[in-house]
C-alpha positions in Angstrom: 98.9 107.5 86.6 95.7 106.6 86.5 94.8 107.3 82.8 91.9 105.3 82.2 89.8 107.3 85.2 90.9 110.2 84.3 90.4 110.3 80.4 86.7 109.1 81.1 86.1 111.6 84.2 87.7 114.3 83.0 87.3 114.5 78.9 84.2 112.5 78.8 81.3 111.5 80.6 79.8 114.1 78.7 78.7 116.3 81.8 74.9 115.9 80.9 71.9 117.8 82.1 68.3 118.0 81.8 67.5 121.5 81.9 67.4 123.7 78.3 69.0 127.0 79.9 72.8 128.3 80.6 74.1 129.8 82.9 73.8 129.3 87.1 70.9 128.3 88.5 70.2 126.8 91.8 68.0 123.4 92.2 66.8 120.5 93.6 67.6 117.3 91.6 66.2 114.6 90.8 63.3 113.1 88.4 60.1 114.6 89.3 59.2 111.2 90.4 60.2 107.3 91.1 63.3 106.2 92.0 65.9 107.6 90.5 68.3 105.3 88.1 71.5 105.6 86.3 69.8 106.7 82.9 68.4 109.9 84.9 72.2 110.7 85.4 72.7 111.5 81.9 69.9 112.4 79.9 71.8 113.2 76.9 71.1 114.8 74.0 73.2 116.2 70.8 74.3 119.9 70.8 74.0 120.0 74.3 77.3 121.6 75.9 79.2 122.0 79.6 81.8 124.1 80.7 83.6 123.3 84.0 86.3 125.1 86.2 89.4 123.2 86.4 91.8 123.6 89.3 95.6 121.5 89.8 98.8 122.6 90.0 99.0 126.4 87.9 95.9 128.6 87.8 92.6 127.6 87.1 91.8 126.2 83.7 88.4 125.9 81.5 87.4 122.7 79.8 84.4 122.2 77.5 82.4 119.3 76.5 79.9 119.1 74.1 77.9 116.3 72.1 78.9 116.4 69.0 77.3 112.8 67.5 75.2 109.4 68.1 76.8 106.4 66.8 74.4 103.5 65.4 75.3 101.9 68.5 73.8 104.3 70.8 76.9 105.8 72.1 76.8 109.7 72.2 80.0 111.0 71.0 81.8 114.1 72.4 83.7 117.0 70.8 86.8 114.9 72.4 86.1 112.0 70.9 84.9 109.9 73.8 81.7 107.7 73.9 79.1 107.7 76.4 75.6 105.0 76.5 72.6 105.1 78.4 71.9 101.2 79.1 69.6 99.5 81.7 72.5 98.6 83.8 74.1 101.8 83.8 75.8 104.1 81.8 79.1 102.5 79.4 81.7 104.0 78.3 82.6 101.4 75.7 85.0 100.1 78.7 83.5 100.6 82.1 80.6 101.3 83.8 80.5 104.9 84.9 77.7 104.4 86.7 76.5 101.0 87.8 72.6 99.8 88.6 70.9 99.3 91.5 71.9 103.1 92.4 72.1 101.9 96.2 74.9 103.2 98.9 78.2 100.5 98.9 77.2 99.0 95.4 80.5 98.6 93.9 82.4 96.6 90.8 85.4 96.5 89.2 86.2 97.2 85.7 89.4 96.3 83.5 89.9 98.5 80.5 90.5 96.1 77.2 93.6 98.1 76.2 95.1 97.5 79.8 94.1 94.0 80.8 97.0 94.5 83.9 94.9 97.4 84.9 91.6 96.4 87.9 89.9 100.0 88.4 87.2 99.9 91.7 83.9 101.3 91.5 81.9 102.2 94.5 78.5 104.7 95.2 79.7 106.6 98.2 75.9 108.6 98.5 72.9 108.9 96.9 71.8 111.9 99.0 74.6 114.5 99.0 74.2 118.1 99.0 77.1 120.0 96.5 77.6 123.9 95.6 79.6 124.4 92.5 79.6 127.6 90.6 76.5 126.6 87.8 74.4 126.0 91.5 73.7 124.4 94.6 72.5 120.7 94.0 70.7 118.0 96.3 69.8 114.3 96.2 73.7 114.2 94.5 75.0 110.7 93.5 78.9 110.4 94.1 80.6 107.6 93.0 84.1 107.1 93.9 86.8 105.4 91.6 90.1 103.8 92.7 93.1 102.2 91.3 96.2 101.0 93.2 99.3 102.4 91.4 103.2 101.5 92.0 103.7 104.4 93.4 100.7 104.9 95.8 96.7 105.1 95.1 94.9 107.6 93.2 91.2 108.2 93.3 88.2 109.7 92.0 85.2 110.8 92.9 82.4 111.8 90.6 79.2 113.5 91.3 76.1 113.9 89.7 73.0 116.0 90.2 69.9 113.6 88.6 68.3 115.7 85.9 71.3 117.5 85.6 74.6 115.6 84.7 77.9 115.5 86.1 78.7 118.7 88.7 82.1 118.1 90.3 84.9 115.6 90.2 87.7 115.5 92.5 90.8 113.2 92.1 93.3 112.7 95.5 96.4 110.7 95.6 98.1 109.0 98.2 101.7 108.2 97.1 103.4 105.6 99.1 104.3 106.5 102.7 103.0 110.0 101.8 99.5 111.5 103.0 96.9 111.6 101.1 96.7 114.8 98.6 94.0 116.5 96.3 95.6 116.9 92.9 92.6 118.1 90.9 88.9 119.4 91.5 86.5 119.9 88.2 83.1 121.9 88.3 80.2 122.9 86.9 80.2 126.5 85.8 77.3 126.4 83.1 75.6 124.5 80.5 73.4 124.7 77.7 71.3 121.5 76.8 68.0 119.7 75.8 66.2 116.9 77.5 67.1 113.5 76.2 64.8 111.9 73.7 64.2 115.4 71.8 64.4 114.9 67.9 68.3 115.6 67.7 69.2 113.1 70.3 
């Protein structure tokens, strides 16, 4: 399976949002002005938390994140483990770009995890200007980025969105197995969160 994607989509990437209440709400994203760059993706912060609605196979599922830590490095550390840093090329895991500059339609790359050299996972910004409802809210100016990897037995990808100035609202992972259609396996959203803008005295 696609483990790397997965583990960093679905455990980490730390949700992230910008605005200190919890609960739904219903906005329009993005900085209040300039153009928007990875860095506004994610304005993270420690304590801040997210809780997201998982649906696969089985009934739906809850799964909380929350920044537990800040590394001298300048990763932000989740209650999972997992590592997240705001750089001026995008937004690191440790092992991939999550987000890649210039934040422009088609810009892909490729990224190949250090524990898995055999491994090539595809990055590629599918929108900068989508529209997405998900329980915490309706969201606009969304950027999805879609992840792919090309397994033995068929294709799996990803596709992560985020609302600028808010975080990560939705991710949706489809397979196609071999000589099969393609499938969604697993959607993940946004039901509420409680955080702080980045750069406040505990971040």
């Amino acid at each position: 399976m696609l483990r790397p994607i997965v583990t960093t989509a679905v455990s980490t990437s730390l949700a992230l949002a910008l605005v200190s209440t919890i609960g739904c709400a219903s906005t329009t994203a993005g900085p209040a002005a300039g153009p928007v760059r990875a860095r506004d993706l994610v304005p993270l912060a420690v304590g801040n938390s997210w809780e997201y609605r998982v649906s696969a196979d089985g009934p739906a599922a809850t799964s909380s994140v929350t920044i537990v830590d800040k590394s001298a490095d300048g990763y932000f550390i989740d209650n999972r483990g997992n590592r997240l840093a705001p750089r001026s090329d995008g937004l690191f895991d440790g092992d991939r770009f999550l987000v890649q500059e210039p934040l422009e339609e088609g810009h892909s790359w490729i990224a190949v995890p250090k524990d898995q050299p055999s491994v090539v996972e595809k990055y590629r910004i599918a929108s900068v200007a989508a529209s997405i409802s998900v329980p915490a809210g309706a969201f606009e100016h969304c950027v999805e980025v879609e992840a792919e990897q090309t397994l033995q037995q068929g294709v799996m990808k990803m596709v992560w969105t985020f609302a600028p100035g808010v975080g990560l609202i939705k991710i949706q992972q489809r397979v196609t197995p071999t000589g099969e259609s393609e499938r969604t396996t697993m959607t993940m959203e946004l039901v509420r969160f409680q955080v702080q803008p980045a750069g406040t005295p505990s971040s």
